[in-house]
N, C-alpha and C positions, 0 to 999 in steps of 0.2 A: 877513621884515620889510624887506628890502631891497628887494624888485621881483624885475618878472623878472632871469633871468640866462639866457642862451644857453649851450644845452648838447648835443652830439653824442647820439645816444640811437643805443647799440651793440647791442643785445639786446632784443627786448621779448617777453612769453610772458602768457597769463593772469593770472599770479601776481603779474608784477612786470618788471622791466626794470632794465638795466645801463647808466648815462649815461658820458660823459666831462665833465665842468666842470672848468675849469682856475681855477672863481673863486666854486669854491664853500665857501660859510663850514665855520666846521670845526663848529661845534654845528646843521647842518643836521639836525632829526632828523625833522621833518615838511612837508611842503611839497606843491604841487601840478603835478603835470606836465600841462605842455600838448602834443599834438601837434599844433602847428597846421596840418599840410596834411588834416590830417583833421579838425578843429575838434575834437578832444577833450581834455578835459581832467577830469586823474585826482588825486586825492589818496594819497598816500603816505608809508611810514615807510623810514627807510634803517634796511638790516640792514648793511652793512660798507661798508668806504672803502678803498681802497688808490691814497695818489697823486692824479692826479687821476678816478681811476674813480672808483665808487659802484653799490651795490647797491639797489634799493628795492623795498619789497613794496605792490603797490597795497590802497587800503583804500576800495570802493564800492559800491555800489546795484546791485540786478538790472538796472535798463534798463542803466547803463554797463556793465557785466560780458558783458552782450546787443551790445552798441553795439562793441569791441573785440572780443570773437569774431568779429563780419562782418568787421572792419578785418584782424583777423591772417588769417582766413577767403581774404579775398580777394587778401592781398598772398602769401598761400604759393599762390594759383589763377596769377596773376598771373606770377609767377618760375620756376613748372613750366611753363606754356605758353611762357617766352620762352627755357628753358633745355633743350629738346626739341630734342635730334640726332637727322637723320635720317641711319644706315648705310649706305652702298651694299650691294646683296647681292651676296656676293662664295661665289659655290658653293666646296666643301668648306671653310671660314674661311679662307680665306686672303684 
């Protein structure tokens, strides 16, 4: 009822996603998250609060459900190709 409110998004998986809002109402039990570098945007119910956390389970449609697998899909493609050491070989380990 308020509008948006900017908020840190700590966690996101299938299911649901873990925000930070430091101004978030306390009777928040439904709302819609956007991610907007991605232009997505998701409807959700909060399962717990702690502080200014929060927990939420998303509530969607095949295509968004479809649309957020490629997004997590490619941002875990993404952080394994930029987080690949390469070891010198070093005979007998040492």
């Amino acid at each position: 009822m308020r509008g948006p409110m900017p908020a840190k998004l700590k966690d996101l998986s299938l299911t649901g996603c873990r925000i930070l809002c430091s101004d978030l109402p306390k009777f928040a039990l439904s709302v819609r998250i956007s991610v907007t570098a991605y232009g997505l945007e998701l409807r959700a119910e909060q399962r717990w609060r702690r502080g200014e956390e929060s927990g939420w389970r998303f509530i969607y449609n095949d295509p968004e459900q479809e649309r957020l697998k490629d997004i997590i899909f490619n941002e875990i493609s993404k952080r394994q190709n930029a987080e690949t050491i390469e070891q010198p070989y070093r005979p007998g380990g040492r």
